[in-house]
C-alpha positions, -999 to +999 in steps of 0.1 A: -479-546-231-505-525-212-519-504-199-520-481-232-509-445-228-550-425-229-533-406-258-534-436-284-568-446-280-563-483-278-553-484-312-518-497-308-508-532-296-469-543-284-461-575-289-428-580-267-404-608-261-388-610-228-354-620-209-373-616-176-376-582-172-355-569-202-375-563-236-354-579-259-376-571-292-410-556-295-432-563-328-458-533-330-496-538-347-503-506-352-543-496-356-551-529-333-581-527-316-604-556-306-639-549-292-654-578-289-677-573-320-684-606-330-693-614-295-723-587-293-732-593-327-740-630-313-767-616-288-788-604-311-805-602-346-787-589-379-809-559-375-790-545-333-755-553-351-763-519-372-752-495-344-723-520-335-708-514-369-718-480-366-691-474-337-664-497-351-646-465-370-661-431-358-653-405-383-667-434-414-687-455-402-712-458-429-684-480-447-689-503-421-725-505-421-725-509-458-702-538-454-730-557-430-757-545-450-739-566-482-733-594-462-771-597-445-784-592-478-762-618-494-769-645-466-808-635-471-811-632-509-817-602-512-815-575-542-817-537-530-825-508-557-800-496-584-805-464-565-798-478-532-769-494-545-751-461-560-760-441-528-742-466-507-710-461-529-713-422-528-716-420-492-690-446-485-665-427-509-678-397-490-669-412-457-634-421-472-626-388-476-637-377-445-614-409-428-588-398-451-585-357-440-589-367-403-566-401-402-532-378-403-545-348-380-549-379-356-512-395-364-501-350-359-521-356-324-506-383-311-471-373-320-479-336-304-490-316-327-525-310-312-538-280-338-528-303-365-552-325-352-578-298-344-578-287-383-578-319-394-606-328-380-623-298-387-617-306-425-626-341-419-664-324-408-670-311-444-671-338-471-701-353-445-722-321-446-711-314-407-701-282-412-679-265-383-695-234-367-676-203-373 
């Protein structure tokens, strides 16, 4: 069912059965959101997928790029630094935090409840070292 109300980002997809014109039943994926990644990363080398992955979720997206990064490097052979390897998890749990303080000020947004979603965010900005300005 389309198109999607602005509000909910494209994140939500209805999956409807119809008697004609009635909805008789409506199946909802919620956090459904296709961009056609695979596609784009087809045009190009591993190395222009980075800012693909980059954009797939915008408050942790180095998750995502860590995610590639495994994957290249698995495909290739190839064996990064110890170091390398714990930064990755401390950014990524980092990131997780950050996903997890601004996921429900998001859910508050979309139900209404737009400072919710103002302060979450603003929380969300911390554990990432982007502090808000006073």
């Amino acid at each position: 069912m389309g198109p999607s109300h602005p509000a909910s980002h494209g994140t939500i997809k209805f999956n409807l059965k119809l008697d004609g014109e009635v909805v008789v039943d409506c199946d909802v994926e919620v956090g459904y959101l296709h961009r056609a990644f695979e596609k784009m990363a087809e045009q190009g080398t591993w190395n222009h997928v980075v800012p693909y992955t980059d954009r797939l979720n915008y408050v942790s997206p180095l998750i995502n790029n860590v995610g590639y990064a495994l994957a290249v490097e698995k495909l290739c052979g190839i064996q990064v630094p110890e170091r390398c390897q714990y930064l990755r998890v401390i950014m990524s749990e980092i990131s997780r935090i950050a996903d997890h303080l601004h996921v429900p000020g998001m859910a508050a947004t979309e139900l209404g409840a737009m400072t919710v979603g103002f302060s979450a965010r603003r929380g969300a900005r911390v554990p990432v070292g982007r502090h808000p300005r006073p």
